[in-house]
C-alpha positions in Angstrom: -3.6 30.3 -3.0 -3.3 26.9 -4.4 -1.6 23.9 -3.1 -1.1 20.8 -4.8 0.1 18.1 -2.3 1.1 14.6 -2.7 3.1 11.9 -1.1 4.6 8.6 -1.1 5.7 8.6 -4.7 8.2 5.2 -4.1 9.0 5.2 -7.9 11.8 2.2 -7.5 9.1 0.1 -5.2 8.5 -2.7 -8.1 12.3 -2.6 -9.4 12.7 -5.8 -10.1 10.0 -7.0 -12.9 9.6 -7.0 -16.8 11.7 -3.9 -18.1 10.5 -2.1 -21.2 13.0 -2.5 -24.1 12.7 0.6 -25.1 13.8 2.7 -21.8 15.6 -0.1 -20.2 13.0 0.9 -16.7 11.1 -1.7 -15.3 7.1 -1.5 -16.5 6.1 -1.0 -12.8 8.5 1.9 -12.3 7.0 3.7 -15.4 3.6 3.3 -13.8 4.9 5.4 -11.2 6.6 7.6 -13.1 3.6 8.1 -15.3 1.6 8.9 -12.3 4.4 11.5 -11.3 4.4 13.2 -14.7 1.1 13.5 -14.3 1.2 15.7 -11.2 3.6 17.8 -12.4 1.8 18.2 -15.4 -1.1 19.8 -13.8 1.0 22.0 -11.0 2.5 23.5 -14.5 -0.6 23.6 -16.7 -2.8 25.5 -13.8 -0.5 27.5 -12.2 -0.8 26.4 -8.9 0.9 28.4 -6.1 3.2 25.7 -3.9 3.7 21.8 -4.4 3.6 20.2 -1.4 5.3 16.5 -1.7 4.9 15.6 1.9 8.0 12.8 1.9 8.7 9.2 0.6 10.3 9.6 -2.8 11.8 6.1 -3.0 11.0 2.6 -1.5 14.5 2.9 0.9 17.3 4.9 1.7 19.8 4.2 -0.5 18.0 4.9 -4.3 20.0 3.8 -7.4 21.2 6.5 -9.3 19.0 6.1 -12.4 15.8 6.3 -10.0 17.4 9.6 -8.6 17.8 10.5 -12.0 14.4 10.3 -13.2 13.2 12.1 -10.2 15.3 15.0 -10.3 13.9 15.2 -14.1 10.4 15.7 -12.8 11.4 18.2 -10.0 13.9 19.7 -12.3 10.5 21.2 -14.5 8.5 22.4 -11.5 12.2 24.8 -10.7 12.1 25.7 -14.1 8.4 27.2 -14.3 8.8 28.6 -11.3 6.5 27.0 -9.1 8.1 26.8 -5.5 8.2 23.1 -4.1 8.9 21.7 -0.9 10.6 18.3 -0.6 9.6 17.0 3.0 11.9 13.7 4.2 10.1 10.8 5.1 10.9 7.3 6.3 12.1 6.4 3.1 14.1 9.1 2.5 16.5 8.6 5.5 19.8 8.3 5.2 20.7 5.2 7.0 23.6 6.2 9.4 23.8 9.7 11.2 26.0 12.1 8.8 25.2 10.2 5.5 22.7 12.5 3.4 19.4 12.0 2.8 18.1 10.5 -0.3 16.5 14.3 -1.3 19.9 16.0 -0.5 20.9 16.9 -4.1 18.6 20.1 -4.2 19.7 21.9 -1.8 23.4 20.4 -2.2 22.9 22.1 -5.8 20.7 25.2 -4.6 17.9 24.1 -7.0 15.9 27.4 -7.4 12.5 27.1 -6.1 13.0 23.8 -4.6 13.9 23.3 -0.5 14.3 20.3 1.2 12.7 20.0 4.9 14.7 18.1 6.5 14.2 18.8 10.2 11.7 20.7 11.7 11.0 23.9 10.6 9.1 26.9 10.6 8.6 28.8 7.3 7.5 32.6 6.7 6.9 34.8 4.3 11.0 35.2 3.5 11.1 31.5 3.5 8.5 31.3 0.7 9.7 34.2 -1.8 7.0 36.2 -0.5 4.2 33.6 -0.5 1.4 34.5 1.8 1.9 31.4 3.7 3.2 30.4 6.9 4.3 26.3 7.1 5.3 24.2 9.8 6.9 21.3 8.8 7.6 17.8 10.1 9.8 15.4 8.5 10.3 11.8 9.9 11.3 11.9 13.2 13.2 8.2 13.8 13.7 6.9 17.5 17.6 6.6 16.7 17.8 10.4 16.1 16.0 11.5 19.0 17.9 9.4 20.9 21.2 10.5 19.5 20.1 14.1 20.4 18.9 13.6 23.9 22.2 11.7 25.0 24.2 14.6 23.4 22.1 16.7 25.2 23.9 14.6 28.3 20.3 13.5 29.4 19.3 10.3 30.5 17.5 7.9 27.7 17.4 4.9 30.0 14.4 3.6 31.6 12.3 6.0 29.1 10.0 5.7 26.6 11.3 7.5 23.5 8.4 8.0 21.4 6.4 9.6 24.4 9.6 12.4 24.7 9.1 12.7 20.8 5.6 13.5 21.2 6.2 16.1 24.5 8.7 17.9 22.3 7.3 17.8 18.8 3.5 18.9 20.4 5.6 21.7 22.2 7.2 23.2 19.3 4.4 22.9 16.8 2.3 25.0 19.6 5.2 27.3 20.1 5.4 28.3 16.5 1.4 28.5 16.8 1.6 31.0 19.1 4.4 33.1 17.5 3.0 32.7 13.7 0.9 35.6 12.2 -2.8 35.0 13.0 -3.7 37.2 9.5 -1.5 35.2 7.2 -3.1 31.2 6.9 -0.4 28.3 8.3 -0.1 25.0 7.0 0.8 22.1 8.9 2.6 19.1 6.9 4.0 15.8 8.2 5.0 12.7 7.4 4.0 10.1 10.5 1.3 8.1 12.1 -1.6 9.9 12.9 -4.0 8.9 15.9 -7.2 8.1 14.1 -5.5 7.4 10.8 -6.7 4.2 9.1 -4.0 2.1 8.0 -3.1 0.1 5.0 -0.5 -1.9 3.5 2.2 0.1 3.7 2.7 -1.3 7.2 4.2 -4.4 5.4 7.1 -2.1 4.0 7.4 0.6 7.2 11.1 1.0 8.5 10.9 0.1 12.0 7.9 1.8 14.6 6.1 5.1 14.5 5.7 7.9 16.5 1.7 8.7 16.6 1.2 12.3 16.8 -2.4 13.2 18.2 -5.2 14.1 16.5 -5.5 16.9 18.5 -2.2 18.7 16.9 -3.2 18.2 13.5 -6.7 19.6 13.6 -5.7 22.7 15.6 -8.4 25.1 14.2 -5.2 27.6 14.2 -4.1 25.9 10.6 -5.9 26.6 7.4 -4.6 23.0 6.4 -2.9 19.8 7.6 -0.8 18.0 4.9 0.5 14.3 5.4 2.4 11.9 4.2 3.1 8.3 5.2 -0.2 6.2 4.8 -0.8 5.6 1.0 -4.6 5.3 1.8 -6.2 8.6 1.0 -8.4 10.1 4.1 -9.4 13.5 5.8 -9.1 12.9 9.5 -11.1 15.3 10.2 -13.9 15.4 7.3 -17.0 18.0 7.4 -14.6 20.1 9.9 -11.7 23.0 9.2 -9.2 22.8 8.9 -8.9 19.8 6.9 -6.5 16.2 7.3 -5.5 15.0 4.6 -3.4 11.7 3.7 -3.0 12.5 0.2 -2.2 8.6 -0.5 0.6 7.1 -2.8 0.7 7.8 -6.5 0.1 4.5 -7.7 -1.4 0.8 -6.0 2.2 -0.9 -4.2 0.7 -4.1 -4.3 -2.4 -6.4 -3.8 -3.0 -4.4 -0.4 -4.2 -1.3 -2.1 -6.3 -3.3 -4.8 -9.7 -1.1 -3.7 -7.8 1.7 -3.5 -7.9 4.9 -5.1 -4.5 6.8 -6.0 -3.6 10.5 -6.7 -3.5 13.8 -5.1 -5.0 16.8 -3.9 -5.3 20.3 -4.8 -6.2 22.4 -1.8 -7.5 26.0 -2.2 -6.9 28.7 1.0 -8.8 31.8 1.0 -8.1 34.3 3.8 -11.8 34.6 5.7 -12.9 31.8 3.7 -12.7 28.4 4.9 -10.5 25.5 2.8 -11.6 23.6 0.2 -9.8 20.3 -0.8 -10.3 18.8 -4.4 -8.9 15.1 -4.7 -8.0 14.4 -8.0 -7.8 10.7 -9.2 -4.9 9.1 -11.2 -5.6 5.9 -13.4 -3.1 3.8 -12.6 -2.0 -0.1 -13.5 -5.1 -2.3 -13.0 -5.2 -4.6 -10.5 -6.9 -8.3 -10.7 -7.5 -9.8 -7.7 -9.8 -13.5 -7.7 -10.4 -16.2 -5.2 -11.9 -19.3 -5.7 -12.4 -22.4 -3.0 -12.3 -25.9 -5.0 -14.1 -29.3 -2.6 -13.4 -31.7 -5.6 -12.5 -31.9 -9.3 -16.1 -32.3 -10.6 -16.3 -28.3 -10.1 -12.9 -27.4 -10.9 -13.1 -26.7 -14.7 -16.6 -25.3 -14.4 -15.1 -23.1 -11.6 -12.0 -21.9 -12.7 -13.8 -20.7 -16.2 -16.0 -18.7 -14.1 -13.4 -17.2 -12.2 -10.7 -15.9 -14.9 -11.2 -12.3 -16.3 -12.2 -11.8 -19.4 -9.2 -10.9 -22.5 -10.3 -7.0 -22.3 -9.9 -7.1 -18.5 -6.9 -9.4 -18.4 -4.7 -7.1 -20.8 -1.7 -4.7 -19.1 -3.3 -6.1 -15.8 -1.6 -7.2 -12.7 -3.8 -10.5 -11.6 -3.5 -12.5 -8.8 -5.7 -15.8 -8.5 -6.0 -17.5 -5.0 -6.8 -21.4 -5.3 -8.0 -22.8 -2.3 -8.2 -26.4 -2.7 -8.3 -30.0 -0.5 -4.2 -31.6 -1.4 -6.2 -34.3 -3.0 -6.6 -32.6 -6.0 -3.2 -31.1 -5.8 -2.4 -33.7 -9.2 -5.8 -31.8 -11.0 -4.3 -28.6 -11.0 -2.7 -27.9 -14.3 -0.8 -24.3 -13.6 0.7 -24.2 -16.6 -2.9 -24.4 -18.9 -3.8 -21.4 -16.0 -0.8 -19.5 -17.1 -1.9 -19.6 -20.9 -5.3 -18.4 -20.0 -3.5 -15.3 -18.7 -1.4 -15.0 -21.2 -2.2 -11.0 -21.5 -1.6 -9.9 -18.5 1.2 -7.6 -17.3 2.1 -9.8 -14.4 0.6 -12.9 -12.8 0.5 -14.1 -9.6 -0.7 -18.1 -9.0 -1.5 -18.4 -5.2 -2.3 -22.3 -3.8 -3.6 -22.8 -0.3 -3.8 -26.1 -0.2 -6.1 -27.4 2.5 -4.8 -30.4 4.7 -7.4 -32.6 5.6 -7.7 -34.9 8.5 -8.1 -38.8 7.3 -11.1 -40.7 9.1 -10.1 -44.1 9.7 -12.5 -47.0 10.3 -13.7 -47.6 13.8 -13.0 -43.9 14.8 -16.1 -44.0 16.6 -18.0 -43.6 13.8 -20.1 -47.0 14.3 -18.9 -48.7 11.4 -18.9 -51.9 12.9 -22.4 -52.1 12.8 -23.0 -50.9 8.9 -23.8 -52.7 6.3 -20.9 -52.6 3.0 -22.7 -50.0 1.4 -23.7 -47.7 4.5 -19.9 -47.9 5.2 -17.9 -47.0 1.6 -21.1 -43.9 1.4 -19.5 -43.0 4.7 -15.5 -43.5 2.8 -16.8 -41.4 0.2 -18.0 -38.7 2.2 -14.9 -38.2 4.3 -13.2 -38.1 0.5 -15.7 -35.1 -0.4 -16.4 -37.4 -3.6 -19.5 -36.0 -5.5 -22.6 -37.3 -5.6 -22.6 -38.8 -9.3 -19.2 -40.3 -8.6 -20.8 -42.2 -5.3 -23.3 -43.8 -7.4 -21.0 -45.1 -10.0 -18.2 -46.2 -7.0 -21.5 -47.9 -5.4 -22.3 -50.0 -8.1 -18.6 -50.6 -9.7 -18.3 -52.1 -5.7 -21.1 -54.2 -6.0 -20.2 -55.6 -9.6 -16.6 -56.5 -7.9 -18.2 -58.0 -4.9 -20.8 -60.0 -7.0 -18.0 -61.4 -8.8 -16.1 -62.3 -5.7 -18.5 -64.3 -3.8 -21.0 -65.0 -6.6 -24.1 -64.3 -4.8 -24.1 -60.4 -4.6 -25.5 -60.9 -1.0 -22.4 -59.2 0.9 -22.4 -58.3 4.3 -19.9 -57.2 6.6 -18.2 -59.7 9.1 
């Protein structure tokens, strides 16, 4: 059998940019739909067995119609080769208030062959899966609010108890109860979409809806499951690499922002072999190119000569996404000519001008620093100093002072009083 799995697809993330005039869709949203056709693309060219898109379809609850449009396209061809698909519901994907529907609901509202939506927890079989030799457990996004909700219904008392502890009890109870009833010959695959202890985090934190529930490592790498299948972190990992069965965070489909500059995106295609153990193949997807420079500016002798060194070259600046940090004392604040910087990267996609502009503390005289007992020049070297003014500019300060002073007092012999 062959899985492909991916997650965190958040096709409307980067909504509001440059729109291509020929779809009307944002440029960034194409990325990710690009990315998306690209998945399907292979699940339909190689046959695979099941997709496994293990939640996060959209960057929040409430998707635009036009983004639900263009999802349902892609999903719309894996139902019409045939290829079974499992929708799970991540954070994402929520509806916001309890009886609204989810933002996947549509498929199963319209009884999309081939195509389920997981909801809730649930265990799958062999007459879940049209026959599939494949058992699944499946864990959507549990939120604190639901579980809650159900445990007051219940007419048990919330108060005075930590919530996401009683999620973890109960959701590490079921999963080990289906375990234990699940047919040892047939493989089961575990898929979720949650923190997972051990997981290393990434940007995605900046856009998570509220806290998470951390499952343990331990229920994910029961060496019951052929495979554990996750959604929610958009850095790829196995969290339990060399070892069987494996972890894997698939990642996102495409880089979200300037977090996930370094990082890889695309999805796996995971092979399970009854007797055999299961092998994982990551495949890689291009994506929009990230640009990401720094540079730290003391004074405006080395800015040109700095900032020339720093700025990507045309080929590398083209379609990009760039983001230049300018660190920098507010003294040369005036030096700074942004819109000259904005020409350079004239062929980019999107640019991003950062300014941290350091605030300096002003030395006064007779701080302590001894000036009373400097001569005129040991005291304007120390000035020029505290102003982080180069070394050829001191020299030519030095003698412009002595020229004025020699013209003041007409004997160039000058000391302080």
């Amino acid at each position: 059998m062959r899985i492909l799995h991916f997650a965190d697809a958040h096709i409307d993330i980067a909504s509001q940019r440059r729109r291509d005039p020929e779809s009307g869709l944002p440029i960034r949203v194409l990325d990710f739909l690009k990315a998306l056709d690209a998945i399907v693309d292979t699940a339909i060219n190689e046959k695979v067995d099941l997709v496994l898109f293990a939640g996060d379809a959209y960057k929040d609850r409430t998707p635009v119609p036009t983004y639900q449009r263009e999802w349902g396209r892609r999903i719309m061809r894996l139902s019409q080769a045939g290829i079974q698909t499992l929708l799970l519901v991540g954070n994402h994907d929520l509806p916001p208030a309890s009886g609204r529907a989810n933002a996947l609901q549509e498929f199963d509202t319209l009884e999309v062959p081939h195509v389920r939506v997981l909801a809730k927890p649930s265990f799958l079989n062999l007459d879940d899966l049209e026959g599939l030799p494949l058992q699944i457990i499946a864990l959507p996004w549990i939120s604190r609010s639901g579980m809650m909700a159900t445990l007051s219904a219940s007419g048990e008392d919330v108060s005075g108890r930590n919530v996401y502890e009683e999620i973890e009890k109960r959701v590490t109870g079921l999963v080990n109860r289906w375990l234990d009833e699940a047919d040892p010959e047939i493989p089961i695959v575990l898929t979720a979409h949650g923190m997972v202890q051990g997981a290393e985090l990434g940007s995605e934190r900046t856009i998570s809806l509220g806290n998470d529930l951390v499952l343990p490592g331990s229920l994910v790498k029961d060496p019951r499951l052929a495979y554990t299948a996750l959604g929610h972190i958009h850095k790829y990992q196995d969290l339990n690499a060399g070892n069987q069965p494996p972890v894997i965070y698939s990642g996102s489909i495409e880089r979200v922002d300037f977090g996930e500059v370094r990082d890889e995106k695309g999805y796996v295609i995971t092979t399970i072999e009854s007797g055999k153990p299961t092998t994982v193949e990551r495949r890689v997807l291009e994506g929009r190119k990230f640009l990401d420079k720094f540079v730290r500016i003391d004074n405006g002798v080395e800015l040109e000569e700095k900032l020339r060194k720093v700025m990507p070259s045309k080929e590398e600046m083209e379609g990009a996404i760039f983001r230049l940090t300018l660190d920098y004392p507010r003294s040369l604040e005036p030096m700074i000519d942004e819109p000259a910087i904005r020409r350079d990267a004239e062929l980019r996609l999107e640019f991003h001008l950062v300014r941290k502009v350091r605030v300096e503390a002003r030395s006064r005289v007779g701080d302590g620093a001894g000036l009373s007992g400097m001569s005129v020049d040991d005291q304007l070297n120390t000035y020029w100093l505290t102003r982080n003014t180069a070394s050829e500019d001191r020299e030519m300060l030095n003698q412009l002072a002595s020229e004025i002073f020699t013209a003041t007092d007409g004997t160039g012999d000058f000391e302080g009083e």
